[in-house]
Structure formats: structure tokens, C-alpha cells
N, CA, C and O atoms as a GROMACS GRO file, in nm:
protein
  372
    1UNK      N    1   3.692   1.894  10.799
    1UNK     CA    2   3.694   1.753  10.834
    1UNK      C    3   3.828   1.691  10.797
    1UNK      O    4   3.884   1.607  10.867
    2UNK      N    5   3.866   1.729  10.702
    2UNK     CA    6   3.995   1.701  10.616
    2UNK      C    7   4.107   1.685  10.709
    2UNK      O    8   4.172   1.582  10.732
    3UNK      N    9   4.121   1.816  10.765
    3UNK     CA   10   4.233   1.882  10.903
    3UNK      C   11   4.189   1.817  11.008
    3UNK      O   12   4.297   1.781  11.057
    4UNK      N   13   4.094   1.769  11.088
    4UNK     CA   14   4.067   1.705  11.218
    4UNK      C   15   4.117   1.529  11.169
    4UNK      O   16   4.153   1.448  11.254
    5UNK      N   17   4.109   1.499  11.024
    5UNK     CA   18   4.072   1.355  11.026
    5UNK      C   19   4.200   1.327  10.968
    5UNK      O   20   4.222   1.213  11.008
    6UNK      N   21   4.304   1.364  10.895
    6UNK     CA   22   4.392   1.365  10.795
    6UNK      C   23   4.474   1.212  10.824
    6UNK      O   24   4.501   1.160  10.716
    7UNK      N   25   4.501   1.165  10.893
    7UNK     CA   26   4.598   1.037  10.925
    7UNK      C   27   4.483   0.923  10.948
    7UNK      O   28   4.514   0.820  11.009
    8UNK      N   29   4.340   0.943  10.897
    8UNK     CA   30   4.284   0.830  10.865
    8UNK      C   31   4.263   0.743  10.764
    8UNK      O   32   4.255   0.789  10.650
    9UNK      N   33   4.251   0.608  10.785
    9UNK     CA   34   4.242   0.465  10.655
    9UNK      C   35   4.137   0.512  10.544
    9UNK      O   36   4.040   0.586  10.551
   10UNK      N   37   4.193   0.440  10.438
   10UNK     CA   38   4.096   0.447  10.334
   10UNK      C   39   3.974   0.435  10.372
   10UNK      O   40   3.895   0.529  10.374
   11UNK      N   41   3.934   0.244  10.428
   11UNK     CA   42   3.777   0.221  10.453
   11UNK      C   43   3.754   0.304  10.573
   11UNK      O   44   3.648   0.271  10.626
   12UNK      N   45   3.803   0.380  10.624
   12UNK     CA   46   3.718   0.513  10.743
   12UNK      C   47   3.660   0.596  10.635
   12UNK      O   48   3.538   0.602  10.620
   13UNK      N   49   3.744   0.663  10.557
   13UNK     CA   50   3.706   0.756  10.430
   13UNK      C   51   3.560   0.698  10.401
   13UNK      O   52   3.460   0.754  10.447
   14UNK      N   53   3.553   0.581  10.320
   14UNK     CA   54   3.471   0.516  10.238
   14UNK      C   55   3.362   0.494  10.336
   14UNK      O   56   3.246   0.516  10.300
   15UNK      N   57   3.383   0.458  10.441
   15UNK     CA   58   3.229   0.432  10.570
   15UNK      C   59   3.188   0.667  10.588
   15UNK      O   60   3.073   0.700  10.561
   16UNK      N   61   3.260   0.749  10.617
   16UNK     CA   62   3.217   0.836  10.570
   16UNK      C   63   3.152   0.904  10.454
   16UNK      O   64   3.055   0.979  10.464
   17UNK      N   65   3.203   0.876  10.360
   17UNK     CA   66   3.140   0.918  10.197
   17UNK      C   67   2.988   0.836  10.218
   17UNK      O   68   2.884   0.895  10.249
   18UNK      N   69   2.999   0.705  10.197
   18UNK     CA   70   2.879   0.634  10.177
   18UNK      C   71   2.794   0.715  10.317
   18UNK      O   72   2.680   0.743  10.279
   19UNK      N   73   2.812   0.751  10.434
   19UNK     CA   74   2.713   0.758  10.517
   19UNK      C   75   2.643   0.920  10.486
   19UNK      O   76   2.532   0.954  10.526
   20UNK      N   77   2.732   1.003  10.409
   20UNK     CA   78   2.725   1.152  10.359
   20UNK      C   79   2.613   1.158  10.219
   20UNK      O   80   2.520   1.237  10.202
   21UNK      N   81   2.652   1.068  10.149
   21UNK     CA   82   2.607   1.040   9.999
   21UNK      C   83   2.489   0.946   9.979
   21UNK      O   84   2.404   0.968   9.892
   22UNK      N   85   2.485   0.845  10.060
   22UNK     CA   86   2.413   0.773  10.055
   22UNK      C   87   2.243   0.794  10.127
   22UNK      O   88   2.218   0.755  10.241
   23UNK      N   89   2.179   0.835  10.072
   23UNK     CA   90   2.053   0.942  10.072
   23UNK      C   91   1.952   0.897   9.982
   23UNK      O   92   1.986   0.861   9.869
   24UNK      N   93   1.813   0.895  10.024
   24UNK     CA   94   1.752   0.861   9.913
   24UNK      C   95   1.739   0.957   9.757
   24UNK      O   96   1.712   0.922   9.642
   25UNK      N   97   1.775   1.098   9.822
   25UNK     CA   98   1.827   1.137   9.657
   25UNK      C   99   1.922   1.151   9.568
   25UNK      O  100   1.916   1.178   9.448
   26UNK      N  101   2.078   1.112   9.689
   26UNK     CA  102   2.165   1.065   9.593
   26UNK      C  103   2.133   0.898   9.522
   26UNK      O  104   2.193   0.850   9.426
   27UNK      N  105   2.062   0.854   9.573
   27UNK     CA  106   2.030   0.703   9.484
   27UNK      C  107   1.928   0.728   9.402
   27UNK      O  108   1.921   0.643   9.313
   28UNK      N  109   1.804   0.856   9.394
   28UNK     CA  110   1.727   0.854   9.300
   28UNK      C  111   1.851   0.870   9.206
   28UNK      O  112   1.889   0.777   9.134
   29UNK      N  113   1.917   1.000   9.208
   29UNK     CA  114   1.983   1.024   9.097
   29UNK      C  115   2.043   0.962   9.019
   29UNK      O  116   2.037   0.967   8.896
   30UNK      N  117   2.118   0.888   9.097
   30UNK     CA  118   2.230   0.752   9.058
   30UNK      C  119   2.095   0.638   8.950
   30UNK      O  120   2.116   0.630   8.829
   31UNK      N  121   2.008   0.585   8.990
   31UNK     CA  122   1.907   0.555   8.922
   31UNK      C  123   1.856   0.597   8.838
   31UNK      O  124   1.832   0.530   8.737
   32UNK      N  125   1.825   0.709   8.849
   32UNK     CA  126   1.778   0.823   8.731
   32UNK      C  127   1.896   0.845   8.616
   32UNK      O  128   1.862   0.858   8.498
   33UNK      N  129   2.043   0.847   8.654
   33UNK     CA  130   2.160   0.811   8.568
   33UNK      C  131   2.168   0.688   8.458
   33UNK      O  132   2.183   0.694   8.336
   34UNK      N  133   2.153   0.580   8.541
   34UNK     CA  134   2.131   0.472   8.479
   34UNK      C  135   2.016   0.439   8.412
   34UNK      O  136   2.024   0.367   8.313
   35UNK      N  137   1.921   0.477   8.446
   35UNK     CA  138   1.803   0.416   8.346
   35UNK      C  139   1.813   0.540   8.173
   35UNK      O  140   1.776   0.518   8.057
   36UNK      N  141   1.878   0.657   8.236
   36UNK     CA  142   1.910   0.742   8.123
   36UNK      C  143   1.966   0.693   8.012
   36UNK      O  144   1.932   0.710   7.895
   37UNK      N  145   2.082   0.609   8.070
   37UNK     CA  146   2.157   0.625   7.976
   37UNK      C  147   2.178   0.490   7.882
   37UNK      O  148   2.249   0.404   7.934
   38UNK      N  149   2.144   0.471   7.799
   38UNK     CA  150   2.112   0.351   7.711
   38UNK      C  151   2.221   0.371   7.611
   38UNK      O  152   2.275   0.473   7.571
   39UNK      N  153   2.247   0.173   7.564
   39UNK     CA  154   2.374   0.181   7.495
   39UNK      C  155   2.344   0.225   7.348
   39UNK      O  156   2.240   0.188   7.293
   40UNK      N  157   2.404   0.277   7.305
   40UNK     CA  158   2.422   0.289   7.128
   40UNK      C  159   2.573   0.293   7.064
   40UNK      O  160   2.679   0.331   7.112
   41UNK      N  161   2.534   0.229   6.913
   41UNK     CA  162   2.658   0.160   6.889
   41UNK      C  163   2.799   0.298   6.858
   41UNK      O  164   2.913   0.277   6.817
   42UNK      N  165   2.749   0.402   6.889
   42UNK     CA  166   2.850   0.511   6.910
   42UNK      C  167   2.914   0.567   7.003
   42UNK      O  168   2.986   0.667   6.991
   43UNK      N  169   2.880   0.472   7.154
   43UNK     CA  170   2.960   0.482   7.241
   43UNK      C  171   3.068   0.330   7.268
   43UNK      O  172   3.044   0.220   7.220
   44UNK      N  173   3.152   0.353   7.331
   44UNK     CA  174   3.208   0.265   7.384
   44UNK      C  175   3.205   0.167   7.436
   44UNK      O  176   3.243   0.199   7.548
   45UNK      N  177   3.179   0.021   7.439
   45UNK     CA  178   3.124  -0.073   7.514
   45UNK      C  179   3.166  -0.080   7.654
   45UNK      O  180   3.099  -0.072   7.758
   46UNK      N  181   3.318  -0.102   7.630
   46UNK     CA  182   3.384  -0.100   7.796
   46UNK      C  183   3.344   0.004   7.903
   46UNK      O  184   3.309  -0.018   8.019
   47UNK      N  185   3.356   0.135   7.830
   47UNK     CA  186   3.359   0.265   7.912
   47UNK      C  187   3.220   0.222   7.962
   47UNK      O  188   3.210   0.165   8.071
   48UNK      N  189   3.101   0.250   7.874
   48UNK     CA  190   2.904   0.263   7.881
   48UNK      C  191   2.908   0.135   8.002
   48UNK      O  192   2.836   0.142   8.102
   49UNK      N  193   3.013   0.003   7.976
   49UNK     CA  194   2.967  -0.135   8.082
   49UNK      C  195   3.017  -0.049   8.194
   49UNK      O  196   2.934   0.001   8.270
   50UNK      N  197   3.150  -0.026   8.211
   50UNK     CA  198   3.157  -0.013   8.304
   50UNK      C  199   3.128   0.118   8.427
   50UNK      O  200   3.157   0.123   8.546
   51UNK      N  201   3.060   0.213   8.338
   51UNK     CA  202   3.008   0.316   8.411
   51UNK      C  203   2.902   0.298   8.448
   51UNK      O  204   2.851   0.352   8.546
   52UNK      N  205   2.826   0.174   8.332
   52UNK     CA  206   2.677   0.120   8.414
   52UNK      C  207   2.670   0.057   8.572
   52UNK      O  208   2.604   0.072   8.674
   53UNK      N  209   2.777  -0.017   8.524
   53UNK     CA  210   2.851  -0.115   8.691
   53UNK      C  211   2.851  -0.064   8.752
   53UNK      O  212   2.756  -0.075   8.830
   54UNK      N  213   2.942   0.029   8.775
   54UNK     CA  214   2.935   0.118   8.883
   54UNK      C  215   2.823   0.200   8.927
   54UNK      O  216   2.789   0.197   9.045
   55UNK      N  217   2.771   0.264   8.854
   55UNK     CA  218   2.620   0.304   8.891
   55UNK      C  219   2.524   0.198   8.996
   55UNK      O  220   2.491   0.216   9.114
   56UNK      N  221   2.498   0.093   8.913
   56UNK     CA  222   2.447  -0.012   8.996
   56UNK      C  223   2.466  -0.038   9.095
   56UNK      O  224   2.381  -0.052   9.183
   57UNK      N  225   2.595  -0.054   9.108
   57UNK     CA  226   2.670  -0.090   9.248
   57UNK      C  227   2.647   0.006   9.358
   57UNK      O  228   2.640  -0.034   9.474
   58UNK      N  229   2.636   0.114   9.333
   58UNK     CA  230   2.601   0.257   9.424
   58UNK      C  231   2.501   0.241   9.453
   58UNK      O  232   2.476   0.289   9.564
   59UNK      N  233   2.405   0.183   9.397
   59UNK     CA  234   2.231   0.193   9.399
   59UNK      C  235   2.227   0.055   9.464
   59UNK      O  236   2.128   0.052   9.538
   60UNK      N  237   2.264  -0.009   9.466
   60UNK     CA  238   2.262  -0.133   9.567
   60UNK      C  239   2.441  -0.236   9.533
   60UNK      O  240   2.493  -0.298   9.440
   61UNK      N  241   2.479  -0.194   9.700
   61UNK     CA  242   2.619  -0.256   9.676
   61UNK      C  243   2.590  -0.425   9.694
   61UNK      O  244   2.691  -0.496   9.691
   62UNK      N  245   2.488  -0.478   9.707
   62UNK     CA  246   2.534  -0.621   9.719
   62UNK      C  247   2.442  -0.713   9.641
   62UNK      O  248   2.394  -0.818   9.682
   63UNK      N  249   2.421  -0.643   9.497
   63UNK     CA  250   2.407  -0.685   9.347
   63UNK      C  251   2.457  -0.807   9.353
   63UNK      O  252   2.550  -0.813   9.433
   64UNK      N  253   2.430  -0.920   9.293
   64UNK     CA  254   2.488  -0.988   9.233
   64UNK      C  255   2.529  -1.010   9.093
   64UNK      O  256   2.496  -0.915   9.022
   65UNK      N  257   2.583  -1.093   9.037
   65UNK     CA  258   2.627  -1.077   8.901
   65UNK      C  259   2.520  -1.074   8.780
   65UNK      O  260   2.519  -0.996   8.685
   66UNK      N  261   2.437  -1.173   8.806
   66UNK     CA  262   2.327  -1.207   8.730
   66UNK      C  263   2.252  -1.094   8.726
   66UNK      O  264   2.246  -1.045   8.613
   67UNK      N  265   2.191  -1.035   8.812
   67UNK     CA  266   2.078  -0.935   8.813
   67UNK      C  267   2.184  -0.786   8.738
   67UNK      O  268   2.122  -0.707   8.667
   68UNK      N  269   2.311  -0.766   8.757
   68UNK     CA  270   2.346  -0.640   8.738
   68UNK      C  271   2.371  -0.672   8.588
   68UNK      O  272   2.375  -0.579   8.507
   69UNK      N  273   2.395  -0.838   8.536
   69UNK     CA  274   2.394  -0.828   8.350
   69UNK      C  275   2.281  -0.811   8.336
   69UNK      O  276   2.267  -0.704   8.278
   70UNK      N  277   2.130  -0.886   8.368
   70UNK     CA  278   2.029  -0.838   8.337
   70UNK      C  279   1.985  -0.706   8.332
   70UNK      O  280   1.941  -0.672   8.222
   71UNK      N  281   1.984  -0.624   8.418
   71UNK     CA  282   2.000  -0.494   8.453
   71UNK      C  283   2.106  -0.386   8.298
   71UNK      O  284   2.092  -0.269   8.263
   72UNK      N  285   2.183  -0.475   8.256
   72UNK     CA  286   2.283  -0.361   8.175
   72UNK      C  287   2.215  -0.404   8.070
   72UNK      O  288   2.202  -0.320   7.982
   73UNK      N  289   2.137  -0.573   8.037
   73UNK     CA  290   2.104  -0.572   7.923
   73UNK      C  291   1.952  -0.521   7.920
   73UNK      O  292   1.895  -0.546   7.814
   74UNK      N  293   1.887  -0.464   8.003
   74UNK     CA  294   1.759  -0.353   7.964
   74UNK      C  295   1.798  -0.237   7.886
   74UNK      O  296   1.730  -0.187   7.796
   75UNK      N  297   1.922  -0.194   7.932
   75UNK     CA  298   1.969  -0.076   7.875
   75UNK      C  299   2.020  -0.056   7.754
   75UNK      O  300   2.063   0.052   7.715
   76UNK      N  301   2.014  -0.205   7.663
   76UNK     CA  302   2.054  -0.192   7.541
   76UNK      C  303   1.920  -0.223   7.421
   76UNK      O  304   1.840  -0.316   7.417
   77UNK      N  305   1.934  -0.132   7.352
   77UNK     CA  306   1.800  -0.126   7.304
   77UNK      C  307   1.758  -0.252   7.191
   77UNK      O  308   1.863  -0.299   7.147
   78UNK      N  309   1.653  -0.313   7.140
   78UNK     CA  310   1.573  -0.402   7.041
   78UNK      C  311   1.648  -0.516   6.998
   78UNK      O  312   1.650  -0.610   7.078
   79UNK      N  313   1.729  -0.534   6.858
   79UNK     CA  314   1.776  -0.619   6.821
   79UNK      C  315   1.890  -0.700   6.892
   79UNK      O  316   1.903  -0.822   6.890
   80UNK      N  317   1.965  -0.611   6.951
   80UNK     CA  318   2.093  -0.650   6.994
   80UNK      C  319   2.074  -0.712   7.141
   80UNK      O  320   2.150  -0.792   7.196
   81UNK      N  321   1.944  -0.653   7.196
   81UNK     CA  322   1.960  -0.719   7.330
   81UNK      C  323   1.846  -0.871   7.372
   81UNK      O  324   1.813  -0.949   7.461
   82UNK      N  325   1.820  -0.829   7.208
   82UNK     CA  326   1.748  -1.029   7.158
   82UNK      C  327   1.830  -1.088   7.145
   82UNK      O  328   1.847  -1.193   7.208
   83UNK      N  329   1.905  -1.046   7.066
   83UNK     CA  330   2.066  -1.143   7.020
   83UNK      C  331   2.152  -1.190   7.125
   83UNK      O  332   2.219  -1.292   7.112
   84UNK      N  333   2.151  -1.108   7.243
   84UNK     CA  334   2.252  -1.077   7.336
   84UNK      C  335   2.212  -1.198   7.416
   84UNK      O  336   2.279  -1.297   7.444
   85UNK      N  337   2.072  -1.165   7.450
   85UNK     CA  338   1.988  -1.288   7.568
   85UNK      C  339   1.997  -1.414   7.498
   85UNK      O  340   2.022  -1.514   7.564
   86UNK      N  341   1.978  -1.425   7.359
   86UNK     CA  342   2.015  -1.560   7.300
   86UNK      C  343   2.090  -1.633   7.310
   86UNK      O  344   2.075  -1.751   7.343
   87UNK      N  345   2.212  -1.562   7.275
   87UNK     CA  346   2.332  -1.589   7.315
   87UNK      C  347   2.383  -1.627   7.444
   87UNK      O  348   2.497  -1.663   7.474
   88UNK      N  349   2.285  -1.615   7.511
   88UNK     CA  350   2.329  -1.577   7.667
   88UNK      C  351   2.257  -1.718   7.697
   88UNK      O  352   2.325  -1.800   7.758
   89UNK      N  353   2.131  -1.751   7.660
   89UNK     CA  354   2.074  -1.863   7.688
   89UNK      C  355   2.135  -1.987   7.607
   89UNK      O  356   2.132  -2.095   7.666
   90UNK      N  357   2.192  -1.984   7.477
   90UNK     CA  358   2.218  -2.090   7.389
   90UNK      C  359   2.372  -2.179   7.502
   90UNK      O  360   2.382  -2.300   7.520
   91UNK      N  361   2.477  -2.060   7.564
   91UNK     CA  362   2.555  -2.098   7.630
   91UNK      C  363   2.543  -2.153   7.770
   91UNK      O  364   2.619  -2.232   7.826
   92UNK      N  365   2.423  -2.091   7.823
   92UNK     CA  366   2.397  -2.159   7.949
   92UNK      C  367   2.345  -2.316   7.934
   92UNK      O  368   2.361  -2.393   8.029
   93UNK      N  369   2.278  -2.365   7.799
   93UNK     CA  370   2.263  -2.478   7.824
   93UNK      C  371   2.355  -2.517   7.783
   93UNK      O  372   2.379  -2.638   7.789
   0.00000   0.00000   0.00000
């Protein structure tokens, strides 16, 4: 495909991949990724956010912001993601 297609645009690429990949078992998996993987304070915050993001985004690209923080804050376990929503509510009002 590489050799027939080679002098094509990025978003041609990207409308191929997604139409190749995009399968209901590449999205179980992608799902099955994310609900795996829960934060603990021995990984990285940035890296764990932003590999969650992206996960999400694969599993449904037109997320909005709200649902994909809700969504990252399931994944953080007991105290911290009381604190987190607190925090989260004390600033919204």
C-alpha cells in the first residue's frame, strides 16, 4: 500500500488508519486499556494523563472535555479522587 500510495497527505493516511483500526475490537481493547490502567502515586501524572487522553480519544473522538476529566478521574483511586472532585466543585462555584 505504502508503494501504490507514497505521495499521499497526512489526513488521507489518518482517514486510512482509522478506517483499518477502527473495529469493534480494536476499541474493546483500547477500553479494556483504559479501564486497566489506574493512577498510582508511582507513576507519572503527565505521562498516565496523557496516555489516558489519548486512549479516550480513540474510543470516542468527539469527547468532550468534561466527560474525558470525569472519565480520568474514575481512574484514580479513593482519597485523592474525593479531594480531586472537591476541588473541582469548590472552583466551579
Amino acid at each position: 500500500m505504502k508503494e501504490i500510495h507514497s505521495r499521499r497527505s497526512w489526513p488521507w493516511w489518518r482517514i486510512q488508519i482509522i478506517q483499518k483500526y477502527s473495529n469493534c475490537t480494536w476499541i474493546w481493547k483500547r477500553t479494556m486499556s483504559f479501564e486497566n490502567d489506574k493512577y498510582s502515586v508511582n507513576k507519572d501524572p503527565y505521562e498516565w494523563c496523557l496516555r489516558q487522553s489519548k486512549r479516550l480519544k480513540a474510543i470516542d473522538p468527539q469527547i468532550n472535555v468534561q466527560m474525558r476529566n470525569h472519565n480520568l478521574l474514575t481512574q484514580i483511586p479513593g482519597e485523592l479522587e474525593h479531594a480531586l472532585n472537591a476541588g473541582a466543585t469548590k472552583v466551579a462555584l
